[in-house]
C-alpha positions in Angstrom: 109.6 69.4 129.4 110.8 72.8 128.4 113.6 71.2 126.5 111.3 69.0 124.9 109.2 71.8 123.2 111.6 73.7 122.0 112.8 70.8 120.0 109.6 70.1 118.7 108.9 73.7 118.3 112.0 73.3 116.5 111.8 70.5 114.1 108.3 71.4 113.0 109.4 74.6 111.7 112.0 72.6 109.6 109.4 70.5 108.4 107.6 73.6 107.3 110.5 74.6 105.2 110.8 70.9 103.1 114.0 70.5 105.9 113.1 66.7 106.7 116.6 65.9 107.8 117.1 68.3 109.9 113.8 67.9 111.3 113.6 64.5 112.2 117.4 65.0 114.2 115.1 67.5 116.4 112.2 64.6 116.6 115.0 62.4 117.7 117.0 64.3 120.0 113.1 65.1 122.0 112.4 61.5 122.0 115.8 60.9 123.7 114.4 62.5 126.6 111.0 61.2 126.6 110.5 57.7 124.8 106.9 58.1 126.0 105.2 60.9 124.1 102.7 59.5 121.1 103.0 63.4 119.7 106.9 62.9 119.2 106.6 59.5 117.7 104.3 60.6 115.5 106.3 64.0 114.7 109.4 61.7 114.2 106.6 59.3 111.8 105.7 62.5 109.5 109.0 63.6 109.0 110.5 59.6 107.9 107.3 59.9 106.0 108.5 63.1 104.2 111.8 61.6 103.3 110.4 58.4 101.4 110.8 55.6 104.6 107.6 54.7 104.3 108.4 51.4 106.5 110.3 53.4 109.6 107.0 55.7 109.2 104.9 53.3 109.8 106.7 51.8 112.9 106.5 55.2 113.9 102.9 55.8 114.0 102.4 52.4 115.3 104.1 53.0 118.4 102.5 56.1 119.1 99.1 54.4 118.5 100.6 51.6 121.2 101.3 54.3 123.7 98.3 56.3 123.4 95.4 54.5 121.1 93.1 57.9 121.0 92.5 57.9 117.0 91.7 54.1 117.2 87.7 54.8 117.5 87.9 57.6 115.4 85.9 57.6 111.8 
């Protein structure tokens, strides 16, 4: 798990700094090791997002939202 959060420590410091590319390889390289995080699917969502793939976003989001539905109810 460790490894995990340096990764995502990681990549959202690159998203801070407009690095979406490099970003989303650190989204991708968590997710390796854990498919089944909603955070990192949705971490991996914003930075696809940023770069203009709206439709790999979305896929994105959705499967976090199929892992973990917590926002559903929300307003």
């Amino acid at each position: 798990m460790e490894k995990i959060q340096e990764l995502v420590s990681q990549g959202k410091a690159l998203l801070e700094d407009g690095k979406f590319d490099d970003a989303l390889g650190f989204f991708e390289q968590a997710l390796l090791l854990n498919q089944d995080d909603p955070d990192l699917w949705n971490y991996k969502g914003i930075a696809l997002r940023s770069l203009g793939r709206y439709q790999e976003a979305m896929d994105c989001f959705n499967k976090s939202l199929n892992i973990d539905p917590r926002d559903r109810n929300s307003s």
